[in-house]
C-alpha positions as CSV (number, residue, x, y, z in Angstrom):
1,X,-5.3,79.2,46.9
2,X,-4.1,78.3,43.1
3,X,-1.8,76.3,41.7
4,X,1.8,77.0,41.2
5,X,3.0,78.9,38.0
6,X,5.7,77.0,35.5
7,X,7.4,80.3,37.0
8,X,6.8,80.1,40.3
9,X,7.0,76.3,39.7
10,X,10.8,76.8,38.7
11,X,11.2,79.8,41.5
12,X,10.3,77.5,44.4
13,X,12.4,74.3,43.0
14,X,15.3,76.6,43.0
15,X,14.7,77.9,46.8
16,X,14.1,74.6,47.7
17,X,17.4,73.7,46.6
18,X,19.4,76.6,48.3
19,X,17.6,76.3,51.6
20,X,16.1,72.9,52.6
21,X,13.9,74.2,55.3
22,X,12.0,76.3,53.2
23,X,9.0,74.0,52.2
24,X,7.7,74.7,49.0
25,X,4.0,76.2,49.5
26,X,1.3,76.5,47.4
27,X,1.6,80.7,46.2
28,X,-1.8,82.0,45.5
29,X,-2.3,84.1,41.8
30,X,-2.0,87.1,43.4
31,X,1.4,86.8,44.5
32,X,3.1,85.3,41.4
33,X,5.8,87.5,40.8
34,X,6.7,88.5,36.9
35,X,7.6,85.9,34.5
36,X,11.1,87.5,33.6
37,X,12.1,87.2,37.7
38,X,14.6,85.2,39.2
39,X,15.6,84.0,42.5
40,X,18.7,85.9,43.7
41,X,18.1,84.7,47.5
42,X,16.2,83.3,49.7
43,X,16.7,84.7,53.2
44,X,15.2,83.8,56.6
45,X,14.0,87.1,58.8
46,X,14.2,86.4,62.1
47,X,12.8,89.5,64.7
48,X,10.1,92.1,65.8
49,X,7.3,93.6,64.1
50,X,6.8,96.9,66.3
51,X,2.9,98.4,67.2
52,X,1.9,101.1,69.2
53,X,-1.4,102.2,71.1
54,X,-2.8,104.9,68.9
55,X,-5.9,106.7,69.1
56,X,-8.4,105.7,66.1
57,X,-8.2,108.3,63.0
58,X,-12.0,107.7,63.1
59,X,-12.8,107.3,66.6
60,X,-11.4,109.4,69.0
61,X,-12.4,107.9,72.3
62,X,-11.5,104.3,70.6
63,X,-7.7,103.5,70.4
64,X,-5.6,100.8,68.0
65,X,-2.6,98.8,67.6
66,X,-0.8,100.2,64.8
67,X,2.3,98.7,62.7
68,X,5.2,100.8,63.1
69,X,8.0,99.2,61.5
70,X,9.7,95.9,61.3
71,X,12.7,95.4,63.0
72,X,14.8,91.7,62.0
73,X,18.1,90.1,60.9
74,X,18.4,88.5,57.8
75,X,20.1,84.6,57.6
76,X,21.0,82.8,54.5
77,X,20.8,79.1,54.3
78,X,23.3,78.1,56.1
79,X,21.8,80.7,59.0
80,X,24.8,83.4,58.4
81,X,23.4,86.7,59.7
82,X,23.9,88.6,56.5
83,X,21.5,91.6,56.4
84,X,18.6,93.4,57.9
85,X,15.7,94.5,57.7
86,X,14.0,97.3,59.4
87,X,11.9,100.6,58.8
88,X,11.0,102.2,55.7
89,X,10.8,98.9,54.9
90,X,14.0,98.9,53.6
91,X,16.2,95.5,53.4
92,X,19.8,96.1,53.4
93,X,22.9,93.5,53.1
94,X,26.3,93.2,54.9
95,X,27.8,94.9,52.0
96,X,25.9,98.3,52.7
97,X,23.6,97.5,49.6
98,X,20.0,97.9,50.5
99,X,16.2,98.2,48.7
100,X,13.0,99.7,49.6
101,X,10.0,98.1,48.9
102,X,6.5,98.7,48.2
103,X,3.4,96.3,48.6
104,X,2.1,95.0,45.2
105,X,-0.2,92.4,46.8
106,X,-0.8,90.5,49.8
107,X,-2.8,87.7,51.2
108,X,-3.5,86.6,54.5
109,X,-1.6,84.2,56.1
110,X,-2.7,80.3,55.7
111,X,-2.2,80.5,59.6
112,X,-4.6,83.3,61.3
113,X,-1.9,83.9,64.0
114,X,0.6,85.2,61.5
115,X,0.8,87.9,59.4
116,X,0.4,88.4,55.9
117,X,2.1,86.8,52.7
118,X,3.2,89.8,50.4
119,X,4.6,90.3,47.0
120,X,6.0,93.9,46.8
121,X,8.5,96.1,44.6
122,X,11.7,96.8,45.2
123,X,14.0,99.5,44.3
124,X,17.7,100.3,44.8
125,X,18.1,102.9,47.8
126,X,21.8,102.7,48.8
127,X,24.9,101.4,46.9
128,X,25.9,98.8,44.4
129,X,25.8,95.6,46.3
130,X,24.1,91.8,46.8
131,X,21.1,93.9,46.7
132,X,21.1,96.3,44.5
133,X,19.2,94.5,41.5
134,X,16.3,93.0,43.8
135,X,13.5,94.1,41.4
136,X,10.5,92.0,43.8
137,X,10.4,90.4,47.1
138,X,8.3,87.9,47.6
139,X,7.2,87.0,51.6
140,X,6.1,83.4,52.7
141,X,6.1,81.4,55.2
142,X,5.5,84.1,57.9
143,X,5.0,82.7,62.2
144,X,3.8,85.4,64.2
145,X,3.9,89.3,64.1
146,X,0.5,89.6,64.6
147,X,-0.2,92.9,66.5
148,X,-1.3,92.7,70.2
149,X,-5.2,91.3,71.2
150,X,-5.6,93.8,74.1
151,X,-4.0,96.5,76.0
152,X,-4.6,99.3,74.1
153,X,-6.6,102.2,75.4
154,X,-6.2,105.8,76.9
155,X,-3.7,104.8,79.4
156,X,-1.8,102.9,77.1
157,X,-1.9,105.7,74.4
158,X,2.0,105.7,73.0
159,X,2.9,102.6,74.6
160,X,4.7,100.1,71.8
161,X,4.8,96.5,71.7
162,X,7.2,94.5,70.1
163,X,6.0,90.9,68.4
164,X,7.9,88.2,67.7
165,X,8.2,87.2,63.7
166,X,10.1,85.5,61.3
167,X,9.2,84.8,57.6
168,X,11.1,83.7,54.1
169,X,11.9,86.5,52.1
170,X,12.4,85.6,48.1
171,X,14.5,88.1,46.4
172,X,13.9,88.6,42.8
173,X,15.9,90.4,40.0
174,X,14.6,90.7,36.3
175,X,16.2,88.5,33.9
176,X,19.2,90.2,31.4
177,X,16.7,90.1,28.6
178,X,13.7,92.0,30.9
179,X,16.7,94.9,32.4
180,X,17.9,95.3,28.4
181,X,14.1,96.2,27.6
């Protein structure tokens, strides 16, 4: 793990302010987001990540967890249900505005029981809204959602389990001067 970014620096003293239970970790490089982001939110996910017992694409007598989709409500700081998130991954708000994401980068998790830190892109999929200009997303502070130890085999093939998670999601919109570009 690396230092904070002036950037990041600023980004996470600005969260910190809006949501005092957000502690203010160390980010690694990888998921710095762009220098000419912003924080528009910081919202508290609060759910399922969903698996199911697949056959391996490689083995065929072996079988797998695999990540279907996520499956959580979305709280501000004062823990106002005001969005959600769910397959796609799409987020969406109350307001019918929603993003999809992609995955830029990702670590693992400082806790080995929890799932992965990620920065990914964002892009408009619905109407103007709260959401509508989220150009990143950055996720922290993630407690659970691992997928399932055991369980999975030929008798289990199709059967889904659904983990417990919750995680800080950072929304991020581009500056004026970085949209007029």
């Amino acid at each position: 793990m690396v230092g904070c970014s002036a950037a990041l620096a600023a980004l996470m003293l600005v969260g910190c302010v809006s949501m005092a239970s957000v502690p203010a970790p160390e980010i690694p490089a990888s998921l710095q987001p762009g220098k000419n982001e912003r924080v528009l939110a910081v919202l508290r996910a609060a759910g399922v990540q969903i698996y199911e017992c697949r056959t391996k694409a490689d083995e065929a007598n072996s079988h797998e967890w695999a990540f279907v989709a996520p499956e959580a409500d979305l709280f501000d700081r004062h823990g106002k249900r005001i969005g959600k998130h769910y397959a796609g991954p799409h987020w969406e708000a109350a307001d019918g505005s929603r993003i999809f994401a992609s995955v830029k980068a990702r670590v693992e998790s400082p806790s080995p029981e929890a799932i992965p830190w990620l920065l990914l892109t964002a892009r408009s999929a619905g109407p103007n809204g709260s959401f509508s200009k989220v150009s990143s997303i950055l996720r922290i502070n993630t407690i659970g959602g691992m997928q399932p130890r055991g369980g999975c085999d030929a008798g289990s093939e199709g059967a889904k389990a659904r983990v417990k998670y919750s995680a800080d999601y950072y929304l991020l919109v581009r500056t004026a001067t970085q949209r007029a570009e």
